[in-house]
VMD Tcl script that builds the backbone (N, CA, C; Angstrom):
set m [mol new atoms 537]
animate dup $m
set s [atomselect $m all]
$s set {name element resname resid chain x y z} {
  {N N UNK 1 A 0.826 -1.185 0.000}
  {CA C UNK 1 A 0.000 0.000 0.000}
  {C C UNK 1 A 0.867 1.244 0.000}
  {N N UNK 2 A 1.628 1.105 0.546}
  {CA C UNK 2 A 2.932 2.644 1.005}
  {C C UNK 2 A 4.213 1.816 0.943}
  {N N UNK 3 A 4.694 2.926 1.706}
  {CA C UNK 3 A 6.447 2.690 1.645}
  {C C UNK 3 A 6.658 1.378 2.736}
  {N N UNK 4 A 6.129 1.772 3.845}
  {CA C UNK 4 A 6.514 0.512 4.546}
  {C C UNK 4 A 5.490 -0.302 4.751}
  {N N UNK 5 A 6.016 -1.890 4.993}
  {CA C UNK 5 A 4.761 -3.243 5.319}
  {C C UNK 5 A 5.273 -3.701 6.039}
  {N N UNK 6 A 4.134 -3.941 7.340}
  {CA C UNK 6 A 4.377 -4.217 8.885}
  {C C UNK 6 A 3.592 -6.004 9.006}
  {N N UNK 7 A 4.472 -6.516 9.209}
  {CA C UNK 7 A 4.148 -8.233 9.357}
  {C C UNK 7 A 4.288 -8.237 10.705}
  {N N UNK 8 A 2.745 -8.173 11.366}
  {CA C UNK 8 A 3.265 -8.456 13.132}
  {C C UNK 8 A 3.655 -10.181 12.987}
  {N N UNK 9 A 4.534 -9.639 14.399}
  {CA C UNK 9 A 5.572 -10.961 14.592}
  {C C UNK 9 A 6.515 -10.822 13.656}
  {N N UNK 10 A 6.648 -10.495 12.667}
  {CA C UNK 10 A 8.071 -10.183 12.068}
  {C C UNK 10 A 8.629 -9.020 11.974}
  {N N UNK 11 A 7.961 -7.809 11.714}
  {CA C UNK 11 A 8.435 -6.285 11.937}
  {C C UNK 11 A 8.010 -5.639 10.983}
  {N N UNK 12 A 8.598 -4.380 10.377}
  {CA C UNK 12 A 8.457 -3.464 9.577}
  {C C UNK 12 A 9.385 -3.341 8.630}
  {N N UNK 13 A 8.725 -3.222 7.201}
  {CA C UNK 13 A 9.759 -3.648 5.720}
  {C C UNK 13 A 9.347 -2.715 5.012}
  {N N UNK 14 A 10.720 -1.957 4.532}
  {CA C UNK 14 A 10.510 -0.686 3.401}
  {C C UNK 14 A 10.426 -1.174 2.506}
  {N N UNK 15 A 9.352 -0.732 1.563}
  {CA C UNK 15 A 8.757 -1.661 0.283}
  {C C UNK 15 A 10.128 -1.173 -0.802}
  {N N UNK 16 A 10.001 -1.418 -1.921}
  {CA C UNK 16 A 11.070 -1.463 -2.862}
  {C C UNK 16 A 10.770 -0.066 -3.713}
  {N N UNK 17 A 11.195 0.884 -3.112}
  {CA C UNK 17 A 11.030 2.201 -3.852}
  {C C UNK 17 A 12.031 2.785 -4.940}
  {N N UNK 18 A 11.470 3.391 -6.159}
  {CA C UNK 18 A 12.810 3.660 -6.923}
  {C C UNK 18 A 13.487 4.490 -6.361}
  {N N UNK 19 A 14.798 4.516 -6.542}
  {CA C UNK 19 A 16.169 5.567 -6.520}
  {C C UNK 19 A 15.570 6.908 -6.429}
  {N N UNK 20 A 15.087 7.479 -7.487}
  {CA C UNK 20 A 14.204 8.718 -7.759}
  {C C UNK 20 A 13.584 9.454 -7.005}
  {N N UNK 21 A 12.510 8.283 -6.257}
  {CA C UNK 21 A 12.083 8.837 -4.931}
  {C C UNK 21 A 12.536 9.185 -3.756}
  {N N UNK 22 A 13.180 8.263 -3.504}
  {CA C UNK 22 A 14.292 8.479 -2.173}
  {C C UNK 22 A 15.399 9.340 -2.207}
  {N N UNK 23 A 15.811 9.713 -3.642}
  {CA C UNK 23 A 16.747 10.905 -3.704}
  {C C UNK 23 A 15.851 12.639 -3.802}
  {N N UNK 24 A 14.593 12.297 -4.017}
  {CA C UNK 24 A 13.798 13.291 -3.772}
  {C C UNK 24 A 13.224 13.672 -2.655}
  {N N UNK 25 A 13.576 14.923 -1.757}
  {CA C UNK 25 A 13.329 15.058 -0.726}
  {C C UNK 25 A 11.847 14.991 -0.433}
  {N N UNK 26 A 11.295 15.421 -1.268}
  {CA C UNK 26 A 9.985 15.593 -1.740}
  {C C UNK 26 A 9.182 14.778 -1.754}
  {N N UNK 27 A 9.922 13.738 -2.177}
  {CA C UNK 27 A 9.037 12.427 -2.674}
  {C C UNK 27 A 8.918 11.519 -1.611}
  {N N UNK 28 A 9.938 11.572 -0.692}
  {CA C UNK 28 A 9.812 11.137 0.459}
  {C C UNK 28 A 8.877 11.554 1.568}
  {N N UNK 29 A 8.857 13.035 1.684}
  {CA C UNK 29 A 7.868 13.459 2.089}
  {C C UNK 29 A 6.592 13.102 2.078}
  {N N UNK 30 A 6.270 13.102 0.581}
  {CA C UNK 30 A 4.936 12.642 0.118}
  {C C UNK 30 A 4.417 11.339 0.379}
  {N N UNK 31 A 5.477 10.091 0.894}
  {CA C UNK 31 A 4.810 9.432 0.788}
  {C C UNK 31 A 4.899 8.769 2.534}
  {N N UNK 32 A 5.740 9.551 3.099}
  {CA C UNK 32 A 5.515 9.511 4.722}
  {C C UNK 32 A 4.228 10.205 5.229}
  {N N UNK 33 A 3.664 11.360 4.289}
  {CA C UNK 33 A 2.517 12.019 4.567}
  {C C UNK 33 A 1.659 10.937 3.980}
  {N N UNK 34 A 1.414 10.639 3.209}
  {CA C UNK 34 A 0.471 9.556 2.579}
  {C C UNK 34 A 0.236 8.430 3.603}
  {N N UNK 35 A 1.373 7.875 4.292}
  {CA C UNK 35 A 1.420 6.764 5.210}
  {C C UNK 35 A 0.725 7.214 6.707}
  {N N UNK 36 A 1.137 8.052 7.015}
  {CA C UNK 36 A 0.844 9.141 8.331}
  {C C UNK 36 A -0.731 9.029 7.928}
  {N N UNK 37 A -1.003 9.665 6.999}
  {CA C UNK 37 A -2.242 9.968 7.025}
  {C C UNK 37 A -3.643 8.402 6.568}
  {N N UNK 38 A -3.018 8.019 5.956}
  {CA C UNK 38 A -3.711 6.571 5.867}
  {C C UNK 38 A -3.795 5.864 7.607}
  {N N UNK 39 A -3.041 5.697 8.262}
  {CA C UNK 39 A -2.414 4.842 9.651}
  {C C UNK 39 A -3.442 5.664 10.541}
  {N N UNK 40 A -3.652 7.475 10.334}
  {CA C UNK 40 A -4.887 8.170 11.252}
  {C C UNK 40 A -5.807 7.493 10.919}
  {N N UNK 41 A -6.005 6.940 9.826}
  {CA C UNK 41 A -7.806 6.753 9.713}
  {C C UNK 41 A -8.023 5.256 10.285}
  {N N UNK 42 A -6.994 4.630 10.158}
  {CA C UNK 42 A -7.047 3.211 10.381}
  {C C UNK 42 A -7.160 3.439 12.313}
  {N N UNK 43 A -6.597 4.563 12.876}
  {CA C UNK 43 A -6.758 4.713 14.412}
  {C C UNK 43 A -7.864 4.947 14.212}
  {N N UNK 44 A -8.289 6.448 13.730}
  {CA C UNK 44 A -9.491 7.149 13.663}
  {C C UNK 44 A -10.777 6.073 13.537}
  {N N UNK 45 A -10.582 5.206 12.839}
  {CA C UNK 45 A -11.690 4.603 12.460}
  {C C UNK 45 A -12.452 3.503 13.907}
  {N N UNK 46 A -11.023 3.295 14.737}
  {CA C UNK 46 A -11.537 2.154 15.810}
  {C C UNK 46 A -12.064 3.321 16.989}
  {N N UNK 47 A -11.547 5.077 16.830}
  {CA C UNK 47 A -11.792 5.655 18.228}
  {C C UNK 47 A -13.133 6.325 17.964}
  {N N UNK 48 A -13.058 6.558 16.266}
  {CA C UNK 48 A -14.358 7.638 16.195}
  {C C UNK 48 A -15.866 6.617 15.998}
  {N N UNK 49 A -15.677 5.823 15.622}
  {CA C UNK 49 A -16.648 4.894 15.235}
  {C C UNK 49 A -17.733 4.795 16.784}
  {N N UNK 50 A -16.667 4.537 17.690}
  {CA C UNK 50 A -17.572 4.262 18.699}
  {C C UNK 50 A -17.531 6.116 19.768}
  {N N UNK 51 A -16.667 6.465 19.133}
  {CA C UNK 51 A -16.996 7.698 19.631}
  {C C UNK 51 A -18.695 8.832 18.954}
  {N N UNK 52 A -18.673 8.285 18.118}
  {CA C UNK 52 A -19.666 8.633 17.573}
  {C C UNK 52 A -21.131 8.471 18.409}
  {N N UNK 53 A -21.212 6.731 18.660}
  {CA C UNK 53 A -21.502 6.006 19.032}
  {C C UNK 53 A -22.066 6.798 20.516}
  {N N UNK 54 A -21.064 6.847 21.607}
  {CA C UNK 54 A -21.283 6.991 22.842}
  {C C UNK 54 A -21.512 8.695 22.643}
  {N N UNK 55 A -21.088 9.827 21.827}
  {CA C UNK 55 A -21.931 10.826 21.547}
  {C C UNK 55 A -22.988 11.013 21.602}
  {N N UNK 56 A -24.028 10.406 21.146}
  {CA C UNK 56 A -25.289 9.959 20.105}
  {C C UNK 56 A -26.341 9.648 21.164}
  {N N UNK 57 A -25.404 8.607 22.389}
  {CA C UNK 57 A -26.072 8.590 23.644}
  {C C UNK 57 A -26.136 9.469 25.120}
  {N N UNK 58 A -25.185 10.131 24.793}
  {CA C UNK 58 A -24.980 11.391 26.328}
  {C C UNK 58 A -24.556 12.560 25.828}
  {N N UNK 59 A -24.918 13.442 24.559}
  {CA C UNK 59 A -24.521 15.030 24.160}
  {C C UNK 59 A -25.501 15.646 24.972}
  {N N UNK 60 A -25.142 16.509 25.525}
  {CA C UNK 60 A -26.180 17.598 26.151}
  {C C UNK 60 A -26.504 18.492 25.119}
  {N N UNK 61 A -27.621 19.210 25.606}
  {CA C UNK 61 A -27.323 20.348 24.805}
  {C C UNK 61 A -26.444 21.258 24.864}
  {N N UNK 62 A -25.716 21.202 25.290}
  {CA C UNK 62 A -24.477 22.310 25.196}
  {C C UNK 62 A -23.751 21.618 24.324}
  {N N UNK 63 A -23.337 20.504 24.087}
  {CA C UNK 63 A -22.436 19.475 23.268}
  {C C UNK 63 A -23.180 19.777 21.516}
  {N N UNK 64 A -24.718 19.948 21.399}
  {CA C UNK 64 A -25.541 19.346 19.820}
  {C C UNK 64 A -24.634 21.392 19.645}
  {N N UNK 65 A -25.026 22.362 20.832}
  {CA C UNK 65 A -24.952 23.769 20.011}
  {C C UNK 65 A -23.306 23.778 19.624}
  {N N UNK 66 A -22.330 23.202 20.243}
  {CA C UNK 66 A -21.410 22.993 19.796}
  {C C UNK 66 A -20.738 22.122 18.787}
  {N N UNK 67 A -21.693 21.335 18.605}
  {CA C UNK 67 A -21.661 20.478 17.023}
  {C C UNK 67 A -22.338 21.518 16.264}
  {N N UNK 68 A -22.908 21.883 16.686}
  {CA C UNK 68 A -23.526 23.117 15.082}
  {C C UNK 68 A -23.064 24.003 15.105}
  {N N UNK 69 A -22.173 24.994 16.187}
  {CA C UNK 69 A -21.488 26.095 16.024}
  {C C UNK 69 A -19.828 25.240 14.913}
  {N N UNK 70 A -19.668 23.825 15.422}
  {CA C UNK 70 A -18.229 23.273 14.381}
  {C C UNK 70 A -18.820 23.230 13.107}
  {N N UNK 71 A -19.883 22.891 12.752}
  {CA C UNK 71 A -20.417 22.782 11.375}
  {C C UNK 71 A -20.557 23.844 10.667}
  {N N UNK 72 A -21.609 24.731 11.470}
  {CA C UNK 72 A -21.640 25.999 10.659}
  {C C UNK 72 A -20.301 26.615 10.370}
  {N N UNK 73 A -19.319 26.480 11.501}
  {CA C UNK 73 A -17.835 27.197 10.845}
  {C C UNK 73 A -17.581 26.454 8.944}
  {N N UNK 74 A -17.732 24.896 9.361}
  {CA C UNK 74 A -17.262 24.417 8.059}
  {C C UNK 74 A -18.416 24.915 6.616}
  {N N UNK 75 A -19.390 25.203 7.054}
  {CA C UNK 75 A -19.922 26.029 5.776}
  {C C UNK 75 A -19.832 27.267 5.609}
  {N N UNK 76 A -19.341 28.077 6.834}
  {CA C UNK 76 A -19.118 29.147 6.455}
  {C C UNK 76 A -17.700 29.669 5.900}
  {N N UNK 77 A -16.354 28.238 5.852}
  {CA C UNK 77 A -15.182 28.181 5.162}
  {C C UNK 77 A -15.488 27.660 3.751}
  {N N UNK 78 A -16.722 27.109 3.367}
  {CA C UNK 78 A -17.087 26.743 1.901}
  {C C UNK 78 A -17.747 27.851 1.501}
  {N N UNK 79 A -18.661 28.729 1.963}
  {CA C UNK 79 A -19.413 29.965 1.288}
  {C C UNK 79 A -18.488 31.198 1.141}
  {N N UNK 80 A -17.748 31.424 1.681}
  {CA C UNK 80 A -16.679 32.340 1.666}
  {C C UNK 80 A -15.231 32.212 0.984}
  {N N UNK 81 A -14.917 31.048 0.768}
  {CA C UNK 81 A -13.988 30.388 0.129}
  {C C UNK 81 A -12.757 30.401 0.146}
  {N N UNK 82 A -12.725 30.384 2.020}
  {CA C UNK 82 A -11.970 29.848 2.923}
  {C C UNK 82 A -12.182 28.022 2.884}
  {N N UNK 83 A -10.655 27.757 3.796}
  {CA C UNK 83 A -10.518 26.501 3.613}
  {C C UNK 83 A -11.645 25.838 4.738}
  {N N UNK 84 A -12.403 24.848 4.233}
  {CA C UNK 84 A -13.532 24.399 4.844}
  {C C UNK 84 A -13.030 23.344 5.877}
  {N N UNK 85 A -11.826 22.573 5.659}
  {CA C UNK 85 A -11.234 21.837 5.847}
  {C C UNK 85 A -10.381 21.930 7.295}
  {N N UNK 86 A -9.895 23.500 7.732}
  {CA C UNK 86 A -9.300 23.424 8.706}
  {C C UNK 86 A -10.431 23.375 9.804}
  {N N UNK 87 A -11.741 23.602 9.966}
  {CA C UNK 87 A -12.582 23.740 10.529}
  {C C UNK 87 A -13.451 22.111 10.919}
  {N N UNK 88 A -12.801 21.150 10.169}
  {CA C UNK 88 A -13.435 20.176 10.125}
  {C C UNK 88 A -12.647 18.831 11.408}
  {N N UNK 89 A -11.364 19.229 11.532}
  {CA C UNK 89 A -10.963 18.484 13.139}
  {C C UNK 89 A -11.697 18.980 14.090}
  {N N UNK 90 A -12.227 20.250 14.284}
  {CA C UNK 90 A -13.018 20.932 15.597}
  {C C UNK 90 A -14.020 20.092 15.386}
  {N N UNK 91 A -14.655 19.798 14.622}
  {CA C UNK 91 A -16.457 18.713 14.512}
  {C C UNK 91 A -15.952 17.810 15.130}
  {N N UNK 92 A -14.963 17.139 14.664}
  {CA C UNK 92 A -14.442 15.907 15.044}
  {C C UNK 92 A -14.482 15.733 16.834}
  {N N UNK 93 A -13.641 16.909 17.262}
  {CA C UNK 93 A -13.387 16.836 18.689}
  {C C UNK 93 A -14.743 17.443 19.259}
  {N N UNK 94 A -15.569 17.835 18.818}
  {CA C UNK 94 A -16.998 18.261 19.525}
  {C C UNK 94 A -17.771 16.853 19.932}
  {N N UNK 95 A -17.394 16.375 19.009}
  {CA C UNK 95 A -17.905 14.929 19.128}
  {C C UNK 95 A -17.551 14.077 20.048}
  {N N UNK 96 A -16.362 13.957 20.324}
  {CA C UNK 96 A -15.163 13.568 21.823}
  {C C UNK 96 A -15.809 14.122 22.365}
  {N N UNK 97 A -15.517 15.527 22.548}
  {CA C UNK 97 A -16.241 15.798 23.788}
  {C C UNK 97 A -17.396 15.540 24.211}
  {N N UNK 98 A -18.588 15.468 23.451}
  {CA C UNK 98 A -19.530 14.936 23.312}
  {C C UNK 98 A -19.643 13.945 24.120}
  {N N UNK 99 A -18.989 12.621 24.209}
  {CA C UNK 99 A -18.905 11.445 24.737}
  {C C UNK 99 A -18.735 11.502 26.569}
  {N N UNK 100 A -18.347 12.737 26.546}
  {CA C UNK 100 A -17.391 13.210 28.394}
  {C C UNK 100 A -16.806 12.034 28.784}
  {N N UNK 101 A -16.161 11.624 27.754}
  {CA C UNK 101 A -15.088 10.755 28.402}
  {C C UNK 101 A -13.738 11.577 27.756}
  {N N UNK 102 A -13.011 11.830 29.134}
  {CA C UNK 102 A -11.828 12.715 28.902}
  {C C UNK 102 A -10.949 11.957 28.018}
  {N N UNK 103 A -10.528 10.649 28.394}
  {CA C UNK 103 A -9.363 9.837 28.013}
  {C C UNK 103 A -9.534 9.979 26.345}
  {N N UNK 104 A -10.724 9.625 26.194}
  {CA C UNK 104 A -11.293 9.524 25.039}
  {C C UNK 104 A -10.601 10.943 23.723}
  {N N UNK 105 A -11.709 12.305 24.668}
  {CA C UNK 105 A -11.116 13.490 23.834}
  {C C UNK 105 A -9.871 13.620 23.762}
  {N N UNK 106 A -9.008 13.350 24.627}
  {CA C UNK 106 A -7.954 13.578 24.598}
  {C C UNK 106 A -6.600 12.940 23.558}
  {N N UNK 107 A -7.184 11.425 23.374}
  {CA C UNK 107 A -7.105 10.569 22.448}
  {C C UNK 107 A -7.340 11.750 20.569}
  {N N UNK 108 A -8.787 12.087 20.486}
  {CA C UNK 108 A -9.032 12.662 19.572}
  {C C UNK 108 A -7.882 13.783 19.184}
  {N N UNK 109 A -8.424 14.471 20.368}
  {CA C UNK 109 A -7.527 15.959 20.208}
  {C C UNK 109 A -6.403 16.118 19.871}
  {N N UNK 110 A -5.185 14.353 20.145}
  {CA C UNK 110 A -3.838 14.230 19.616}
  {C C UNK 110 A -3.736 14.869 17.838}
  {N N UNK 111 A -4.778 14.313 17.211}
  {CA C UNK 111 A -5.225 13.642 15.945}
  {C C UNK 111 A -5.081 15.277 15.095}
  {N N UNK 112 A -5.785 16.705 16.045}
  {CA C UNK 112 A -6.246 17.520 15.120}
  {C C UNK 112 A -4.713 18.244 14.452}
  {N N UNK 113 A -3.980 18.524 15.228}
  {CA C UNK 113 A -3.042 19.057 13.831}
  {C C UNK 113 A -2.718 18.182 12.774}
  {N N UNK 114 A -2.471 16.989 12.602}
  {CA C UNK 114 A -2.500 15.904 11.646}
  {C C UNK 114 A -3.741 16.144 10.939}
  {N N UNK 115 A -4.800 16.247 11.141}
  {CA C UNK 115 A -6.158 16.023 10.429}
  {C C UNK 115 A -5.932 17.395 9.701}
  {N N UNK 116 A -6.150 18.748 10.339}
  {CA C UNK 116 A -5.812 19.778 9.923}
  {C C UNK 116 A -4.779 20.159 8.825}
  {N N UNK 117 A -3.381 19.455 8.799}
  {CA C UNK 117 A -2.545 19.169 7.574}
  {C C UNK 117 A -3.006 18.242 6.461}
  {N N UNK 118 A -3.359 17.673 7.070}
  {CA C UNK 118 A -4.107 16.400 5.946}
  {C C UNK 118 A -5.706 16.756 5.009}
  {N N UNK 119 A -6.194 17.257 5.727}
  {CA C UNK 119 A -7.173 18.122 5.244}
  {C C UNK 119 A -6.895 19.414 4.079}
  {N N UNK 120 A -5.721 20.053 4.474}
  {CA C UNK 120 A -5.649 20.866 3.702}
  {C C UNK 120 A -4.945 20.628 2.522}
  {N N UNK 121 A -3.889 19.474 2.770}
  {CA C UNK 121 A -3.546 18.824 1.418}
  {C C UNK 121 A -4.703 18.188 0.600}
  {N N UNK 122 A -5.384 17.500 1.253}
  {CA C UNK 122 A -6.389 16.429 0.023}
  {C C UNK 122 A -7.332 17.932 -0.412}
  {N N UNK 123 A -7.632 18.961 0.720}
  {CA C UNK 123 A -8.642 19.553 -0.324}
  {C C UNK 123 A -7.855 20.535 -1.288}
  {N N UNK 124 A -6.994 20.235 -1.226}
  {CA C UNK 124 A -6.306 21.242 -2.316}
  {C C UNK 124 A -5.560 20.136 -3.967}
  {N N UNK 125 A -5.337 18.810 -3.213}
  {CA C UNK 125 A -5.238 18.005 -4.457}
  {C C UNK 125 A -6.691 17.315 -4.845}
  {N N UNK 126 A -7.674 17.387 -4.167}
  {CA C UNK 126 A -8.968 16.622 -4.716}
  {C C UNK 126 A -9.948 17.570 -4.800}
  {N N UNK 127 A -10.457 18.024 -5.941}
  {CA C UNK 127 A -11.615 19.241 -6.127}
  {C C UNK 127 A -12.722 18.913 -5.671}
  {N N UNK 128 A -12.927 17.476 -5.635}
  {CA C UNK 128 A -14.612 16.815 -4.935}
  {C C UNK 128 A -14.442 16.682 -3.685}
  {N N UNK 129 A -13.555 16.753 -3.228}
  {CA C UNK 129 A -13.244 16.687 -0.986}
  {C C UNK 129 A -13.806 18.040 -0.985}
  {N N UNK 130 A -13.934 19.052 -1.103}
  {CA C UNK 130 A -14.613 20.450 -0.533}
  {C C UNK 130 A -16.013 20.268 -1.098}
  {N N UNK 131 A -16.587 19.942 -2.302}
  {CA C UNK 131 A -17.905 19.627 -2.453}
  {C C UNK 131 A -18.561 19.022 -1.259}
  {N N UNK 132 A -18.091 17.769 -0.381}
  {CA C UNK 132 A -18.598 16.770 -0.168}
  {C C UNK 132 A -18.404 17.256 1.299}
  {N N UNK 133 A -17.514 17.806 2.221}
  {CA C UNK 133 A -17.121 18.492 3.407}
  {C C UNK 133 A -18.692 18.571 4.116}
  {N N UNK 134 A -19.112 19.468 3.880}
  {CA C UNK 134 A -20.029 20.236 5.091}
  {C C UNK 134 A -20.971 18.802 4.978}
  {N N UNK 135 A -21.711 17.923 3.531}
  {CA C UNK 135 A -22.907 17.113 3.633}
  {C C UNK 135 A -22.187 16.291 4.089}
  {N N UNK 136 A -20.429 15.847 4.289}
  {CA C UNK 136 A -19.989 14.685 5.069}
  {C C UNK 136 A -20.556 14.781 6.825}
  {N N UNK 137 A -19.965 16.150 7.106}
  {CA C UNK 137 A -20.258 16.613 8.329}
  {C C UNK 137 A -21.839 16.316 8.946}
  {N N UNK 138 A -22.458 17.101 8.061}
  {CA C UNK 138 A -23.560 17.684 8.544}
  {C C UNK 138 A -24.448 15.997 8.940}
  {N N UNK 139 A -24.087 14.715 7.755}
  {CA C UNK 139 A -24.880 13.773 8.310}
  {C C UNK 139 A -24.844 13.329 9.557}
  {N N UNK 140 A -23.376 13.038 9.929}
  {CA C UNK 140 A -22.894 13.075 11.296}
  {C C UNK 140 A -23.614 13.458 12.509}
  {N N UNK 141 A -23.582 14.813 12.363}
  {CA C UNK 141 A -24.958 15.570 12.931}
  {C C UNK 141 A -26.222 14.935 13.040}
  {N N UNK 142 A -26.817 14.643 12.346}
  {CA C UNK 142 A -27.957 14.335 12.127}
  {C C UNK 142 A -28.192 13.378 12.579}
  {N N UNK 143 A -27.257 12.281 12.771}
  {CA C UNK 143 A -27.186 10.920 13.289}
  {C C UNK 143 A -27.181 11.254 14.338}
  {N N UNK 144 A -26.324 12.067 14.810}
  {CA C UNK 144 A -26.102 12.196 16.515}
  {C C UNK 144 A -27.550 12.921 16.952}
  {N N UNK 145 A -28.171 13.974 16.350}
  {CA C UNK 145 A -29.549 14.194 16.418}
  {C C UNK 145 A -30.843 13.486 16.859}
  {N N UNK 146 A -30.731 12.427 15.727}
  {CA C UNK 146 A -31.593 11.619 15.820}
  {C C UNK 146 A -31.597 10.203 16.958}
  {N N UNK 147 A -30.420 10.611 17.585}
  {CA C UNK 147 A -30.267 9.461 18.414}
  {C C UNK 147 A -30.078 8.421 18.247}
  {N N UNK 148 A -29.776 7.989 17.312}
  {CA C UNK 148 A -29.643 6.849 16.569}
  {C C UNK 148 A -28.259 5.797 16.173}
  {N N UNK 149 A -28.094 5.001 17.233}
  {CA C UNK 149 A -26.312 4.891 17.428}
  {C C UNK 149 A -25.920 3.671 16.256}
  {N N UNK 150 A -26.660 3.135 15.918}
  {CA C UNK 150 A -26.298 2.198 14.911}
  {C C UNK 150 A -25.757 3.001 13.657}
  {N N UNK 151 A -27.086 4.148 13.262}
  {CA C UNK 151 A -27.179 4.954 12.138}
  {C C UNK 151 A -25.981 6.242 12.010}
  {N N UNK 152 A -25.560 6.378 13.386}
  {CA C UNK 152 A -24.114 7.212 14.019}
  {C C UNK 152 A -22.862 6.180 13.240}
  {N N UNK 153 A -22.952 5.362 13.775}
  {CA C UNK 153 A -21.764 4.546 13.184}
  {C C UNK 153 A -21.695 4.357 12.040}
  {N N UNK 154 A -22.444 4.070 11.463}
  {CA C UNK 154 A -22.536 4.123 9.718}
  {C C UNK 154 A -22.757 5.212 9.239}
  {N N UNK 155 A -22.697 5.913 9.915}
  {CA C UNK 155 A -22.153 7.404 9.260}
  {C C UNK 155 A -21.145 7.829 9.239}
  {N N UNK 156 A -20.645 7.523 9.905}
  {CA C UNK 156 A -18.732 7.486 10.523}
  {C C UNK 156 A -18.099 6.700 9.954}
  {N N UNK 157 A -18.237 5.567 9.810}
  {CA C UNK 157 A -17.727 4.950 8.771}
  {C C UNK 157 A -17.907 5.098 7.645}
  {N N UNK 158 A -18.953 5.629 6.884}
  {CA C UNK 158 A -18.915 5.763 5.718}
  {C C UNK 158 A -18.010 7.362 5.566}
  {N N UNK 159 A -17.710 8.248 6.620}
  {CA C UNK 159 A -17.237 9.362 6.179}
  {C C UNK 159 A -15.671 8.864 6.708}
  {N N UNK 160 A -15.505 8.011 7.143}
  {CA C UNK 160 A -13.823 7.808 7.314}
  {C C UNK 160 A -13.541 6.629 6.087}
  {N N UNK 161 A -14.496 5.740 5.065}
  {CA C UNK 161 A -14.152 5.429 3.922}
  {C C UNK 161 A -14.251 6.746 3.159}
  {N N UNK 162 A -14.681 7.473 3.066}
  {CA C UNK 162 A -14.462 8.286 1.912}
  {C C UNK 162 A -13.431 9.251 2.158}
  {N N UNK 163 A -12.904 9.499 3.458}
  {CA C UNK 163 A -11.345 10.223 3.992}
  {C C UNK 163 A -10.540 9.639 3.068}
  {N N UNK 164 A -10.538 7.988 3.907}
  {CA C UNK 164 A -9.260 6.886 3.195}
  {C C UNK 164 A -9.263 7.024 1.564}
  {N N UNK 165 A -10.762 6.838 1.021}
  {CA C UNK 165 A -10.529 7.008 -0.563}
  {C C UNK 165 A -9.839 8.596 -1.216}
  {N N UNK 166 A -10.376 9.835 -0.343}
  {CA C UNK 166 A -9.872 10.822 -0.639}
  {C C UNK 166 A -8.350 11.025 -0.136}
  {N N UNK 167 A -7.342 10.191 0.383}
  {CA C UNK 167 A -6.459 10.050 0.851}
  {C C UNK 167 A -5.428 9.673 -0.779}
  {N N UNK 168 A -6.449 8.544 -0.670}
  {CA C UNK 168 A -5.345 7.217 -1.819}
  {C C UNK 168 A -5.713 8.613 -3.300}
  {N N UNK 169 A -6.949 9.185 -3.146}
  {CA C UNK 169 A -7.035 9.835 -4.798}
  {C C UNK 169 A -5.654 11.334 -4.361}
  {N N UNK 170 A -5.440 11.402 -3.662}
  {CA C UNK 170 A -4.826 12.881 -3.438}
  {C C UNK 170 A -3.295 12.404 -3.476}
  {N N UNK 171 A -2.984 11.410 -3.114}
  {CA C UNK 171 A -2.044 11.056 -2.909}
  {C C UNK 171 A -1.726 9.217 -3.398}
  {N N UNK 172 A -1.596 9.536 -4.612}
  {CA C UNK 172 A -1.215 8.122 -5.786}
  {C C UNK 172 A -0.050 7.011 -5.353}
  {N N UNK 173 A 0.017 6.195 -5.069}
  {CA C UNK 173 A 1.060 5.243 -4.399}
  {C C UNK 173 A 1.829 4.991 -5.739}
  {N N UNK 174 A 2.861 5.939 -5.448}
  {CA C UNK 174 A 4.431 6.119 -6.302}
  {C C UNK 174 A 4.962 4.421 -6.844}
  {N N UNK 175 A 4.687 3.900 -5.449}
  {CA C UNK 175 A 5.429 2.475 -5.556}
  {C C UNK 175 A 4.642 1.338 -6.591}
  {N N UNK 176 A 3.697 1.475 -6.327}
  {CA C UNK 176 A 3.126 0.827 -7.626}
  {C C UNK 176 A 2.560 1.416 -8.803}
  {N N UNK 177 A 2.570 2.696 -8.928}
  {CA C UNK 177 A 2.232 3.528 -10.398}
  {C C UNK 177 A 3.190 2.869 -11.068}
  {N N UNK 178 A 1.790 2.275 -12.274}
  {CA C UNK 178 A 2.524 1.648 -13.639}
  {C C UNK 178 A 2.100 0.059 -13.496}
  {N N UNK 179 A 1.942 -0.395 -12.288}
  {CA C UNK 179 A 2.027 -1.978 -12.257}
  {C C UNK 179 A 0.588 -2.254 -12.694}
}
mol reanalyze $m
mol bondsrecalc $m
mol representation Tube
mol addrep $m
């Protein structure tokens, strides 16, 4: 998938990258960011899933006006045409908090400058990641709204598959282009 492949019980193996890349500072970069950011969602996906989850069941209202004060920021970085994207780790951690389990937010909150860099790369290499931003968000919402924790989770998951896919489209795996 990336540069390195991790065989538990045996360790971690740098895949077979050309010369080219590795003499490119750049290219290295790109694809430690690519890895970094794939490995968040694969966390993201086991903390937010059920963070969603335990949201959905104990937000106060002080927690839903603070999910809609994070949302409305992210449409008001798409109507103005500001980046919609840096606004979109704060939803994330409204949602942690949401849960009032500290360990938990705190867990999240590691995540937002990473999300925040990563965000602003894919929406600047993928023109359909800012289309899709606020209605990714906003279902989220709605799930957590409706109370509905099954329908929470499959909302979360379906918006952390379409991260991972907007990940792999923004960022093309060097190592196998061409095969």
């Amino acid at each position: 998938m990336g540069m390195i492949d991790v065989h538990p019980g045996r360790g971690s193996f740098v895949r077979s990258v050309s010369p080219e890349t590795l003499l490119n500072p750049e290219g290295v970069f790109y694809l430690l960011q690519r890895e970094s950011l794939l490995q968040a969602i694969e966390v993201r996906r086991i903390l937010e899933v059920e963070s969603i989850a335990l949201a959905t069941e104990r937000a106060t209202e002080d927690d839903i006006t603070e999910l809609k004060r994070a949302l409305a920021a992210i449409e008001e970085g798409l109507s103005s045409g500001d980046q919609p994207f840096r606004h979109s780790p704060y939803f994330h951690l409204a949602i942690a908090k949401a849960t009032h389990n500290v360990v938990l937010t705190n867990m999240v909150h590691s995540f937002v400058r990473l999300l925040i860099e990563g965000a602003k790369v894919i929406g600047d290499r993928t023109i359909e990641a800012k289309e899709k931003e606020y209605g990714l968000h906003k279902a989220l919402l709605d799930a957590i709204l409706a109370r509905d924790v099954e329908y929470a989770r499959q909302c979360m998951q379906q918006h952390l598959d379409e991260a991972r896919r907007l990940v792999l489209l923004g960022f093309p795996d060097p190592c196998c282009a061409g095969n």
